[in-house]
C-alpha positions as CSV (number, residue, x, y, z in Angstrom):
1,X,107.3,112.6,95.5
2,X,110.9,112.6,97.2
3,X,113.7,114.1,95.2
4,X,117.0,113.7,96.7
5,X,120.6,114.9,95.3
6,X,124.1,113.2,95.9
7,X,124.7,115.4,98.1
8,X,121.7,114.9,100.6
9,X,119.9,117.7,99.6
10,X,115.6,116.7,99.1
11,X,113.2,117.8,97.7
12,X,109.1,117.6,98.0
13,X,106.4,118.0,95.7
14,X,102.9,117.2,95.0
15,X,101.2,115.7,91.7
16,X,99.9,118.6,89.4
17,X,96.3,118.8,89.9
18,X,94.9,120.1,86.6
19,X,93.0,116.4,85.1
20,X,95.5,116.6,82.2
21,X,98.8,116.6,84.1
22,X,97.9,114.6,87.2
23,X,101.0,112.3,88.1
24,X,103.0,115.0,87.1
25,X,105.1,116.2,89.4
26,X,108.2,119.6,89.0
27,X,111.4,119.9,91.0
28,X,114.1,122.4,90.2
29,X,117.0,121.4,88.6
30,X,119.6,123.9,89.3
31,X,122.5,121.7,90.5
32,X,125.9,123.8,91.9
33,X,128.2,125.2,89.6
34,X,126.4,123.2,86.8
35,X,127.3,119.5,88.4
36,X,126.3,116.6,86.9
37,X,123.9,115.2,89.5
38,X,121.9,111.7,90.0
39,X,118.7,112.6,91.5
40,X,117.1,109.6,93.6
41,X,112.9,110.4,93.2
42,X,110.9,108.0,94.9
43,X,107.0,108.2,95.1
44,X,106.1,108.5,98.3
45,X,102.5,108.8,100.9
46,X,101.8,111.7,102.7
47,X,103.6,110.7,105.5
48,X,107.0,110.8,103.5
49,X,106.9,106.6,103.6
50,X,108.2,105.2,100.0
51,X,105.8,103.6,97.9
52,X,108.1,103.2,95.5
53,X,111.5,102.3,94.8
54,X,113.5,104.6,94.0
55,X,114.7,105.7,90.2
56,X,118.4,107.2,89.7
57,X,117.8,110.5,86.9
58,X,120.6,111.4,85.5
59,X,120.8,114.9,85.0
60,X,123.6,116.9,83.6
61,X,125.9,113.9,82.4
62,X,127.7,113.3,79.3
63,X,125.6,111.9,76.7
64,X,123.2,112.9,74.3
65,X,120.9,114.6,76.3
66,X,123.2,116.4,78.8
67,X,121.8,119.9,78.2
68,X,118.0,118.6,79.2
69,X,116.0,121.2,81.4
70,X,113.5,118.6,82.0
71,X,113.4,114.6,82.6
72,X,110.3,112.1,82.1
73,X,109.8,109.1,84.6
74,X,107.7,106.7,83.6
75,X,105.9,104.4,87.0
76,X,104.4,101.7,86.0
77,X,101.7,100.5,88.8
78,X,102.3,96.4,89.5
79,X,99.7,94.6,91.7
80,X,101.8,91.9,94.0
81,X,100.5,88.6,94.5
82,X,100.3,88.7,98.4
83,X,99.7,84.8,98.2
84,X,102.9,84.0,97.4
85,X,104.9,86.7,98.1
86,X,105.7,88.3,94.5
């Protein structure tokens, strides 16, 4: 998994390998000065190569959950039709 800030900075981390919390994955969240920041986290291989697109977190914004230490992204696994291209 790729973490990257608005700023450029990334991150990389590895699922959590106990059977209960595989596909979980923990960056930092300690933005500067307390910024509001849009992390950009993209599933990626080994290699660094994106497997996924990537999801905008929000972290630190105005709304009801700007004092969040954590944040949940849900990846939902789709199967493309290579047949036709979908």
């Amino acid at each position: 998994m790729r973490n990257t800030d608005q700023w450029g900075n990334e991150a990389f981390t590895t699922s959590k390998s106990a059977a209960s919390e595989l596909g979980r994955y923990d960056f930092p969240l300690f933005p500067p000065d307390g910024s509001a920041v849009t992390y950009s986290v993209t599933v990626v291989d080994a290699a660094g190569n994106p497997l996924s697109p990537s999801a905008a977190v929000a972290h630190g914004h105005d709304g009801a959950f700007r004092d969040a230490n954590c944040h949940w992204v849900d990846w939902v696994q789709v199967k493309l039709d290579a047949a036709n291209g979908e």
